[in-house]
N, C-alpha and C positions, 0 to 999 in steps of 0.2 A: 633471796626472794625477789628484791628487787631489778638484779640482773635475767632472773626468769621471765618475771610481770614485761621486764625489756623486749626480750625474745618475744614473746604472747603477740604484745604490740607490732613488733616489726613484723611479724606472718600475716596477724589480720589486718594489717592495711598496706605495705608496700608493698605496690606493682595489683591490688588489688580492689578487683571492678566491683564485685556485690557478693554478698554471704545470704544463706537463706539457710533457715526462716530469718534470719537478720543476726549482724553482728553478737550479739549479745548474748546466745547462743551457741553459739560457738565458743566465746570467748570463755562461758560458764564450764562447758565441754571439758575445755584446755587447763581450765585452774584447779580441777576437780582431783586431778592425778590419775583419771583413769586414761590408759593406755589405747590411743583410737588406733584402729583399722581406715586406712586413708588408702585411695588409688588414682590413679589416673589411664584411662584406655588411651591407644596409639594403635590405630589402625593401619597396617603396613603396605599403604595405597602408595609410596614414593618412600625419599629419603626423610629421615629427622632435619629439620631446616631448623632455623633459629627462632619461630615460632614455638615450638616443642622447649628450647631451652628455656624460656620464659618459666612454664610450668612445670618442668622437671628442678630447678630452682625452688619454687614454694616447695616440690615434694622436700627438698635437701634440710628446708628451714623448716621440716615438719619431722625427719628422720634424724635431724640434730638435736631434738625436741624427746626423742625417743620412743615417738610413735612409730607402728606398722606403716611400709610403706607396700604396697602393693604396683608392681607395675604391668599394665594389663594388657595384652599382646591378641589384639583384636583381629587373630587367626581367620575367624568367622563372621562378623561382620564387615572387615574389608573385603569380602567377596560380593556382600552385597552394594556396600559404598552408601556412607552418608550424602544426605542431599542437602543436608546443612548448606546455604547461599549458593544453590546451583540452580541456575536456570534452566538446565534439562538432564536429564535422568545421567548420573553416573550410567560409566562401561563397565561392565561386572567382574571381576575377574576371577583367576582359576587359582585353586590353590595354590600352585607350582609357582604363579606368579607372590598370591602375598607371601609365600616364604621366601622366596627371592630377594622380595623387597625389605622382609623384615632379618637377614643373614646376620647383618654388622647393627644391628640397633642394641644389644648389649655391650657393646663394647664400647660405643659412644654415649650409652647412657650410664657407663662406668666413670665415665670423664667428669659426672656431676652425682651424681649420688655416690654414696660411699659402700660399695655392694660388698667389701670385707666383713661390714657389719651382719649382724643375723636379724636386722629387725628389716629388711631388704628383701623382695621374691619378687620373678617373675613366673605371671600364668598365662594362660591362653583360652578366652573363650567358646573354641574348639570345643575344647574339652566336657564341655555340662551341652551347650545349645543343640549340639550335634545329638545329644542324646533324647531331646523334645519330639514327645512323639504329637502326632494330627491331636488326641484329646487334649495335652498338654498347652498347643499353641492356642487351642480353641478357647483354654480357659485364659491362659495369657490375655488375649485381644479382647476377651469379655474385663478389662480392666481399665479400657480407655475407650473412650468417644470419637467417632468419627469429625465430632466439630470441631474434639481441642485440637486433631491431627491436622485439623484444617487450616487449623488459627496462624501455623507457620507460612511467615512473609514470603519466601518463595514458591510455598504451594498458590498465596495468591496471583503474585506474579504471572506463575505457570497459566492460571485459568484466566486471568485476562486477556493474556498474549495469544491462549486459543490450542495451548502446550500439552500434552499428556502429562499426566499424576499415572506413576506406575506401583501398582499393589504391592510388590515389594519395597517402595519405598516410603511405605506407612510402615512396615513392620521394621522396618530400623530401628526406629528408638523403643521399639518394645524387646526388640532383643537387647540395644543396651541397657536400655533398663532392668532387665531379668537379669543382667551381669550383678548388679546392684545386690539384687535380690540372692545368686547364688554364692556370692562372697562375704556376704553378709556385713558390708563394711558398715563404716561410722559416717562419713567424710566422702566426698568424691571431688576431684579438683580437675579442673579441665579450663579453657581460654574461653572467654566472655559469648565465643559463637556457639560454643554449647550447650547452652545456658538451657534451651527445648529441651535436649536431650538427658541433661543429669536432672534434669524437674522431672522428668519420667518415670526416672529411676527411682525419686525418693518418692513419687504417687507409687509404685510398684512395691514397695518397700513396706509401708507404711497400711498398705490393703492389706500385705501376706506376711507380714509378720508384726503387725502393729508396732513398728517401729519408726521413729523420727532420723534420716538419713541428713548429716549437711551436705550444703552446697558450696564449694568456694571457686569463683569465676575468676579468673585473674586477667590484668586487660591487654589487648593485641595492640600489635605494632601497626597503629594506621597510617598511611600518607595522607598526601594533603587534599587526595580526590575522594579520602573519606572511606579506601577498599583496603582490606587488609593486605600486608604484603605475606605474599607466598607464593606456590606454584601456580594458581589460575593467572596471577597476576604478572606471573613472570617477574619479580625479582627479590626470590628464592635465595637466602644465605644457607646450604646446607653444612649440617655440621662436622661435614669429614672433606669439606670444601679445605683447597689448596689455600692456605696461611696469607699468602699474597694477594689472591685474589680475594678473601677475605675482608682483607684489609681495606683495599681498594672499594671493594661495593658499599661499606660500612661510608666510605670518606664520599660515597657519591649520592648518601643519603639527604635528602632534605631537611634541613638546620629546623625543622616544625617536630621532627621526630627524634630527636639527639636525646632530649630531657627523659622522656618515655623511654626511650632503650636505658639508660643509667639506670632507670628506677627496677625496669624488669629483669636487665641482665648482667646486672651489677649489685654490689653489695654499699659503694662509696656514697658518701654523704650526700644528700643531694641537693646545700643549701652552698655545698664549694662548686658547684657545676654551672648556676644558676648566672658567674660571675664571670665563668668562663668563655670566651670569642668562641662561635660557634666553630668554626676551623679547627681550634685547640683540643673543644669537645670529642669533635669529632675523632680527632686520632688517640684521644684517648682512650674511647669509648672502645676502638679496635683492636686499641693494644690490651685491655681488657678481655674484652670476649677472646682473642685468639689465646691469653694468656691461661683463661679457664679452659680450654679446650686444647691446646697443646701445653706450653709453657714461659717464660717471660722472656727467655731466649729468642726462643720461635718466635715471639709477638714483635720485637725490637728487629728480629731480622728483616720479619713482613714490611715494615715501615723504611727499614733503611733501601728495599727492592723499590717498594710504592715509589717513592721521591726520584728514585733512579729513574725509573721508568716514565712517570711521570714528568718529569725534567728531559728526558731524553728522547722521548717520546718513540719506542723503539719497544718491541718484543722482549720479556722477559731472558737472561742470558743462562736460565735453568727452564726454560721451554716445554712445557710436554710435549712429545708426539705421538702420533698415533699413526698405524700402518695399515692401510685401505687396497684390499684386494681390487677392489672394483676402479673401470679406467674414467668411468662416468659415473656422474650421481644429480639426480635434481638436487636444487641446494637445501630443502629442508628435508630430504633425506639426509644431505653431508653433515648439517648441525645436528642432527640427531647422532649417527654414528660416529661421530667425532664427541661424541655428548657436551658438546657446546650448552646445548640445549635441552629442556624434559620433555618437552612435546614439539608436534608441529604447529601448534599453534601460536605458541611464546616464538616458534623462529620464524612463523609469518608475521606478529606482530613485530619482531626486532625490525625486520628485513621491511616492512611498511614504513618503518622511522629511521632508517638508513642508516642502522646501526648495526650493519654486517657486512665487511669489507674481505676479498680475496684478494691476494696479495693486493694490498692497498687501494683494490678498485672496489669503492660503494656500491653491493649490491642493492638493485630495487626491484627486481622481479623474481617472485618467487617461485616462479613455472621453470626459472633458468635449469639449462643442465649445465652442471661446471666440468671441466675435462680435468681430472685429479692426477698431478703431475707431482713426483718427487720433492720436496722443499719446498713446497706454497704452504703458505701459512693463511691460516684461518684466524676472523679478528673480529669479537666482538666489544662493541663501547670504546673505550681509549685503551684500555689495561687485560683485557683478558685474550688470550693469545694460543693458539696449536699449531704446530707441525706437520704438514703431514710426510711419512716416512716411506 
């Protein structure tokens, strides 16, 4: 009992921003023996980054636990695109794209959950929303207020700035929420910016089936300007990211953020870290995550390349390349196709902080057309490195 009550403890508070209706609750939930119904949506707008591992992590410590884990493959809402901290309306996308995007997310989300298990499923919700007919959605939307949808910091934003609020982007969280409703879960767990969105869900829940739904928010990896890191911010650890490069982004993290990643995407104690030179931290911390995601081999390799490189200051001597029909390219076309880069707007921002070099010339214009010659390498930051072929 004791080593259970253990467990309990460690899922409701490490790495863990807020519970609703509050702790205690949950806690009561968990001790009861009843077997919950737990999920978490990913919506297949990009890659799995290392934001995503954070909370496929609590699922692991909640499927170690014996509870349902449900992993929800937001087929149909990432066509619409959350507005969760966006300034202006997501681009919508096409089907063809979110399955695209969403190909290899079982196989990286195999790397942390234990999917041999049967208390383990992947759904889509595709599958029910698609089937909502006009009277359906009409009774949905008669379940929220246009003021609470209002209440979100970026809608205000938007209307101060003088920005469009697009009608689809009210019904977002009422489609996530009706996820809620047709999964019938216990639990939803998602990272602290969704906190709007699974409240939605457990007011949807709780209308139409009078039932009480948790919430468990787990907290994001902030820098020190206060924004989450990920793809708007351009520095995106994704999880099928090269072992080296890995490594290196991890070791170029801000010593403000070291402690927070140990606690999210780690299991190690975290009163031996606290004593730790931040330098020391830090490589640990990488040989860790690479360790849960490949293996401790890979992780020891990643680091013995880092220091090479690092020390020698020179191109990786396992290089990727890439083979570019075209004789010209503007250069935030070339970091895109060389996928240096996820957008053009992460390689207009690199390319503004001088931090994109063609064979070792700093580019700063990003109108440039670069002429794509055989053997030029492409160079972003100090360590991350292509060929082109």
């Amino acid at each position: 009992m004791k080593n259970i009550n253990g467990k309990i403890k460690e899922v409701l508070t490490r790495g863990v921003k807020a519970i609703y209706p509050n702790r205690q609750a949950l806690e009561k939930a968990l001790k009861s023996g009843k077997k919950m119904r737990i999920y978490n949506g990913i919506d297949p707008t990009g890659k799995l980054h290392i934001g995503h591992l954070a909370v496929l992590r609590k699922l692991r410590q909640f499927q170690d636990l014996g509870h349902e884990i449900i992993v929800l493959i937001g087929d149909f809402t990432a066509t619409i695109g959350d507005p969760t901290d966006k300034n202006a309306a997501r681009r919508m996308l096409t089907r063809q794209q979110v399955l695209k995007n969403a190909r290899d997310y079982k196989k990286q989300i195999g790397k942390i959950l234990d999917l041999k298990k049967a208390n383990v499923r992947f759904l889509h919700n595709e599958e029910w929303t698609n089937k909502l007919k006009p009277k359906d959605m009409l009774e949905l939307a008669s379940k929220f207020t246009v003021a609470r949808l209002l209440e979100r910091d970026m809608f205000q934003k938007r209307i101060k700035a003088g920005k469009d609020i697009l009608v689809h982007e009210f019904l977002y969280p009422i489609f996530q929420a009706y996820d809620s409703v047709s999964m019938n879960v216990d639990l939803e767990i998602g990272g602290n910016d969704q906190i709007f969105n699974m409240l939605a869900g457990r007011t949807l829940v709780k209308k139409i089936k009078n039932k009480e739904k948790l919430v468990l928010a787990t907290k994001l990896l902030i820098g020190p300007e206060g924004k989450k890191m990920g793809k708007t911010e351009g520095n995106i650890i994704s999880l099928d990211e090269k072992p080296e490069q890995m490594y290196g982004k991890i070791m170029a993290w801000p010593d403000s953020i070291i402690y927070l990643g140990f606690e999210i995407l780690t299991d190690l104690p975290l009163n031996k870290i606290k004593t730790t030179h931040p330098r020391q931290a830090k490589a640990r911390l990488a040989r860790e995550v690479i360790s849960v995601l490949y293996n401790k081999k890979t992780a020891q390799e990643a680091e013995k390349e880092f220091y090479r490189v690092f020390k020698e200051k020179k191109p990786s001597s396992n290089m990727p390349t890439v083979f570019l029909r075209q004789k010209k390219l503007n250069i935030l076309d070339l970091l895109i196709k060389t996928k240096m880069t996820s957008s053009k707007s992460e390689a207009k921002r690199l390319i503004k902080q001088k931090g994109v070099k063609v064979n070792k010339q700093i580019q700063e214009d990003w109108t440039k057309i670069i002429e794509i010659k055989k053997g030029s390498i492409v160079q972003i930051g100090k360590r991350k490195f292509i060929k082109i072929a």
